[in-house]
N, CA and C atoms as a LAMMPS dump frame, in Angstrom:
ITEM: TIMESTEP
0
ITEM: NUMBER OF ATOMS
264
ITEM: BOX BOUNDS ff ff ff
-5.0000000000000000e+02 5.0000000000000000e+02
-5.0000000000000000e+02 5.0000000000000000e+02
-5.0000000000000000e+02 5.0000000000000000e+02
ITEM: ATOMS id mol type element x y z
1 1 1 N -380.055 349.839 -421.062
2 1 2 C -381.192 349.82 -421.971
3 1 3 C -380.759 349.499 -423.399
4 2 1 N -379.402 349.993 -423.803
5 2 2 C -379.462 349.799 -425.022
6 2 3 C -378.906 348.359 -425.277
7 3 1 N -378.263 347.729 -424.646
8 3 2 C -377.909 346.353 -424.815
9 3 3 C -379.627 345.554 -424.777
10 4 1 N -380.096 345.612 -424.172
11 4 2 C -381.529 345.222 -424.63
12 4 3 C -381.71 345.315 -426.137
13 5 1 N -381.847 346.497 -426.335
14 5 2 C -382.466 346.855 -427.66
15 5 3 C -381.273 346.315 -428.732
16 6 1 N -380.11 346.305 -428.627
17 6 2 C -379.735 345.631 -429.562
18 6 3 C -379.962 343.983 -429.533
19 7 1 N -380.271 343.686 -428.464
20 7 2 C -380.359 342.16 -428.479
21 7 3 C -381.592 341.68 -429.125
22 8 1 N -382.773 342.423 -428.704
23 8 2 C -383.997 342.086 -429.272
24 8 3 C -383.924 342.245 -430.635
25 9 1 N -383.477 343.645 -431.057
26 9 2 C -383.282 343.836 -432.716
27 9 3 C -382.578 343.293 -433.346
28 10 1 N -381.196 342.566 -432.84
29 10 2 C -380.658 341.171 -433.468
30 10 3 C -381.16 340.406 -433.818
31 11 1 N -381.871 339.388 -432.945
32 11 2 C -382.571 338.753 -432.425
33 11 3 C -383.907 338.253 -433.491
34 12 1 N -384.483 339.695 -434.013
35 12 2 C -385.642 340.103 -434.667
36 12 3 C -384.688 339.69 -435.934
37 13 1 N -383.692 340.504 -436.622
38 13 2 C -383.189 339.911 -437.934
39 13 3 C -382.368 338.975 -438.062
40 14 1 N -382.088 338.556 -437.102
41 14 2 C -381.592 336.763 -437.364
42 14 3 C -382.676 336.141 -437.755
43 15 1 N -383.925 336.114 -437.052
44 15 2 C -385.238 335.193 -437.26
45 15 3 C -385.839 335.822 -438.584
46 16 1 N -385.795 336.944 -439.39
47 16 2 C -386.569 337.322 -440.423
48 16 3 C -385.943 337.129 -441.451
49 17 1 N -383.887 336.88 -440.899
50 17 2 C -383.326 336.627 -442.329
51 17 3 C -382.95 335.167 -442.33
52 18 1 N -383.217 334.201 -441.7
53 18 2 C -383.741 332.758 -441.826
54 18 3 C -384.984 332.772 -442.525
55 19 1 N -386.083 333.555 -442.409
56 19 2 C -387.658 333.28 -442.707
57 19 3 C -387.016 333.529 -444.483
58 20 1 N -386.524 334.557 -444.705
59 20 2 C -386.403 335.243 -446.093
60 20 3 C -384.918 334.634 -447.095
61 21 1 N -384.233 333.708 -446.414
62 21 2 C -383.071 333.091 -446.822
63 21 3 C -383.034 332.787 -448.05
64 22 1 N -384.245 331.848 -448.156
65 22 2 C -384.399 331.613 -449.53
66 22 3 C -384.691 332.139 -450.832
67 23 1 N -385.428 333.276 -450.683
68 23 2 C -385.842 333.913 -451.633
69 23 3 C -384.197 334.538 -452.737
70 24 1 N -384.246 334.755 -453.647
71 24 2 C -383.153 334.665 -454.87
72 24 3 C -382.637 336.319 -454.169
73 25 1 N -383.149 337.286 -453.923
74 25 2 C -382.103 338.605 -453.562
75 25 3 C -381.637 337.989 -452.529
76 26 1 N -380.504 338.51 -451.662
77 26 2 C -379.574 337.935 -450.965
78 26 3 C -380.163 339.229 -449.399
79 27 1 N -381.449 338.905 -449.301
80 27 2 C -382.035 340.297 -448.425
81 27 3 C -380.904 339.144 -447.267
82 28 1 N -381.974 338.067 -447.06
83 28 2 C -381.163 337.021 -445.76
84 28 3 C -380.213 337.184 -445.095
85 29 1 N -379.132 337.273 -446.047
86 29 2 C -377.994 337.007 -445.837
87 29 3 C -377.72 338.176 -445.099
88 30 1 N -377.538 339.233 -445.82
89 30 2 C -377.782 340.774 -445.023
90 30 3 C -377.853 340.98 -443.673
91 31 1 N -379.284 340.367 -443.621
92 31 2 C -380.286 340.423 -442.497
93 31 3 C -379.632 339.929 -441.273
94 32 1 N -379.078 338.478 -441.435
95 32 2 C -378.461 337.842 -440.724
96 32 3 C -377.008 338.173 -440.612
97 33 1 N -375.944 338.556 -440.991
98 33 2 C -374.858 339.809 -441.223
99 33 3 C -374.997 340.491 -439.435
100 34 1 N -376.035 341.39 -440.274
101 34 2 C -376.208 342.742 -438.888
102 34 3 C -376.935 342.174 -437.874
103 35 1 N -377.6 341.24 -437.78
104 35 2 C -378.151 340.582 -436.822
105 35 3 C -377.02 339.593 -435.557
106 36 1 N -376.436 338.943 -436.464
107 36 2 C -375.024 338.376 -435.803
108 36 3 C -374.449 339.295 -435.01
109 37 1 N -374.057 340.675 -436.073
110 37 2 C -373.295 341.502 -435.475
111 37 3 C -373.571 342.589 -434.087
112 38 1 N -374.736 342.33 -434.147
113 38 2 C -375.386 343.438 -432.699
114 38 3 C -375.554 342.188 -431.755
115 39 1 N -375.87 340.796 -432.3
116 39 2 C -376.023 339.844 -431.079
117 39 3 C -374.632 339.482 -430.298
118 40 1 N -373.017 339.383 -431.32
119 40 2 C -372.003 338.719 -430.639
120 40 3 C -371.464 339.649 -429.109
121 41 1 N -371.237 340.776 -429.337
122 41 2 C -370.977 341.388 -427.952
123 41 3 C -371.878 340.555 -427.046
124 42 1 N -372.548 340.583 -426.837
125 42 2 C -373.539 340.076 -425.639
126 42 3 C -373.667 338.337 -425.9
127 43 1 N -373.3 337.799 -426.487
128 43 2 C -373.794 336.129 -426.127
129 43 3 C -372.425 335.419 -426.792
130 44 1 N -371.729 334.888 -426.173
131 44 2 C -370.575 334.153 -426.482
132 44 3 C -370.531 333.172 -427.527
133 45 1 N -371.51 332.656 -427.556
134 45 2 C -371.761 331.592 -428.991
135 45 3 C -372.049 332.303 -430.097
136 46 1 N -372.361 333.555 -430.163
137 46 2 C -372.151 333.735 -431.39
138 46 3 C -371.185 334.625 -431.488
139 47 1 N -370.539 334.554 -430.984
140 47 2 C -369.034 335.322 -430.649
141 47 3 C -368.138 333.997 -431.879
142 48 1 N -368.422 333.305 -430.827
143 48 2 C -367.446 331.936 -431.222
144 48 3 C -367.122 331.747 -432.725
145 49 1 N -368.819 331.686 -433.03
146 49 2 C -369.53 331.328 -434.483
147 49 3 C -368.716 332.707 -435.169
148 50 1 N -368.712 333.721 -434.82
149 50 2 C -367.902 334.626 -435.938
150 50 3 C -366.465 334.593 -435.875
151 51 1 N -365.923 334.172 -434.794
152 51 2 C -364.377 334.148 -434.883
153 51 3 C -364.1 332.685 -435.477
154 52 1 N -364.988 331.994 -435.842
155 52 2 C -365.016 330.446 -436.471
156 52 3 C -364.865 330.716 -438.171
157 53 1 N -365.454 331.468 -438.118
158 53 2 C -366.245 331.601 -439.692
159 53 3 C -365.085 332.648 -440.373
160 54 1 N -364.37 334.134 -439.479
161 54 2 C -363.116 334.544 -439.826
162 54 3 C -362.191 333.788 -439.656
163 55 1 N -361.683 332.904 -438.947
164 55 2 C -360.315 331.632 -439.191
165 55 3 C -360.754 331.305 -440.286
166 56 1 N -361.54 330.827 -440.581
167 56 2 C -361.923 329.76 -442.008
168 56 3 C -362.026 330.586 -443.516
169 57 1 N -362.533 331.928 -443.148
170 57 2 C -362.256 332.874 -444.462
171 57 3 C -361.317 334.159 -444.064
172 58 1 N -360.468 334.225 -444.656
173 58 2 C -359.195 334.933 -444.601
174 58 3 C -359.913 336.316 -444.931
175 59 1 N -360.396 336.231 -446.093
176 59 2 C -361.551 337.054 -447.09
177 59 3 C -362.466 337.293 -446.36
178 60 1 N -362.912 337.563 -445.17
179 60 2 C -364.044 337.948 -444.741
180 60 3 C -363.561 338.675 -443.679
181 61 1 N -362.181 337.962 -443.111
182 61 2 C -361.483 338.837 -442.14
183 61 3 C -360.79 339.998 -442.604
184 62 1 N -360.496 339.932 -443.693
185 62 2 C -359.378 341.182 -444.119
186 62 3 C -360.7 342.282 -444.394
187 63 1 N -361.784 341.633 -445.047
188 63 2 C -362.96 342.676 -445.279
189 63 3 C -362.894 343.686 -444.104
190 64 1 N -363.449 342.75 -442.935
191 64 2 C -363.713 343.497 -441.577
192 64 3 C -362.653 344.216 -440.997
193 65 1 N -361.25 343.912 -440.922
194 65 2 C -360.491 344.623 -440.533
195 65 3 C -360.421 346.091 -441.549
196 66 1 N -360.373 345.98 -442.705
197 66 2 C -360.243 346.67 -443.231
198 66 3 C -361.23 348.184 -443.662
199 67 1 N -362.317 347.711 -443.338
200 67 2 C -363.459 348.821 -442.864
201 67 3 C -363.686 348.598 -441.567
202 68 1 N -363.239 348.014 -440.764
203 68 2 C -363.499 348.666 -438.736
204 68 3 C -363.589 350.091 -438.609
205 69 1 N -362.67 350.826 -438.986
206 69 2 C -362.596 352.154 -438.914
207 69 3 C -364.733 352.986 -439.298
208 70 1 N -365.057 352.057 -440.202
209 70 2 C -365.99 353.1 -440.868
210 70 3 C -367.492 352.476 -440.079
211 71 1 N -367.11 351.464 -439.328
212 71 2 C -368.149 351.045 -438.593
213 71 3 C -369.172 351.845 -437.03
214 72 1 N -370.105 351.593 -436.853
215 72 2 C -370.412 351.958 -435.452
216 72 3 C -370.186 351.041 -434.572
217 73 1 N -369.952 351.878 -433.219
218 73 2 C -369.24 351.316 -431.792
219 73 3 C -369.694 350.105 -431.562
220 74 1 N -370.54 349.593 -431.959
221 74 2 C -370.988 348.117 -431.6
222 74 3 C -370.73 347.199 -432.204
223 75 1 N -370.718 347.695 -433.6
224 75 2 C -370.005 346.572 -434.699
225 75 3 C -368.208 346.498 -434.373
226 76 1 N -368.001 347.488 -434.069
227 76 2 C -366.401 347.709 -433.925
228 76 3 C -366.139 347.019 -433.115
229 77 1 N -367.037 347.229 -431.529
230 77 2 C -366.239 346.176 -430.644
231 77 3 C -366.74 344.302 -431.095
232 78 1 N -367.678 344.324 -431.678
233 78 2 C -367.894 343.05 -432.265
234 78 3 C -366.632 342.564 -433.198
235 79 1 N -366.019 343.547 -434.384
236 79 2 C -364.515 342.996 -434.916
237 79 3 C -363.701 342.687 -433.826
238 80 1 N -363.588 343.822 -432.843
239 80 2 C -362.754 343.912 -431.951
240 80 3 C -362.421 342.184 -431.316
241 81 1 N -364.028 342.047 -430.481
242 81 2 C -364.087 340.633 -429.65
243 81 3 C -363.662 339.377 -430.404
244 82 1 N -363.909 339.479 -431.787
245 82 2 C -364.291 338.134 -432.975
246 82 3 C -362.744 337.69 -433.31
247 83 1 N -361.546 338.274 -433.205
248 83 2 C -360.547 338.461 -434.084
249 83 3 C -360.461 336.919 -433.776
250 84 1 N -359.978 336.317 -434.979
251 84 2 C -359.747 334.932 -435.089
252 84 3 C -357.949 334.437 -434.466
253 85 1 N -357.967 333.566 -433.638
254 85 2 C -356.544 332.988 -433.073
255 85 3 C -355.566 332.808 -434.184
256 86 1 N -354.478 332.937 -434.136
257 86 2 C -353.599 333.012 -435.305
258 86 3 C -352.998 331.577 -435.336
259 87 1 N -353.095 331.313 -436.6
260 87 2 C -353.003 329.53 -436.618
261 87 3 C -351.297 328.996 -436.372
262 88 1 N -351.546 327.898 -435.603
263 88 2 C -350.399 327.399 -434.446
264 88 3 C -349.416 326.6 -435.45
């Protein structure tokens, strides 16, 4: 049940922080943040899309590693799954 409910409630703020992107507070961005983050456990493409986006910012990965600890179990295993391949 609860993988449902996080999928739908992802799901719900991916689509509201696209609708609100534009507006000048940075609600969007947010929105879409925690939305990513309850959707990647469960759907591989956006798995991909976050271990894409940590290779490419060093700074976004050290963020996440560095508060994993203070996260909930779903976001955690989302750092967990995302960790970016170590460049060859």
């Amino acid at each position: 049940m609860l993988p449902i409910v996080h999928q739908v409630f992802g799901s719900l703020l991916v689509v509201a922080g696209l609708i609100v992107l534009p507006l000048p507070i940075p609600f969007g961005l947010i929105m879409l943040t925690i939305g990513f983050a309850l959707l990647a456990p469960y759907i591989p493409a956006v798995q991909r899309l976050i271990r894409h986006m940590r290779g490419k910012w060093p700074n976004l990965d050290e963020q996440l590693r560095r508060h994993h600890h203070r996260m909930p179990p779903v976001i955690k295993k989302t750092i967990d799954k995302t960790h970016p391949a170590p460049a060859e």
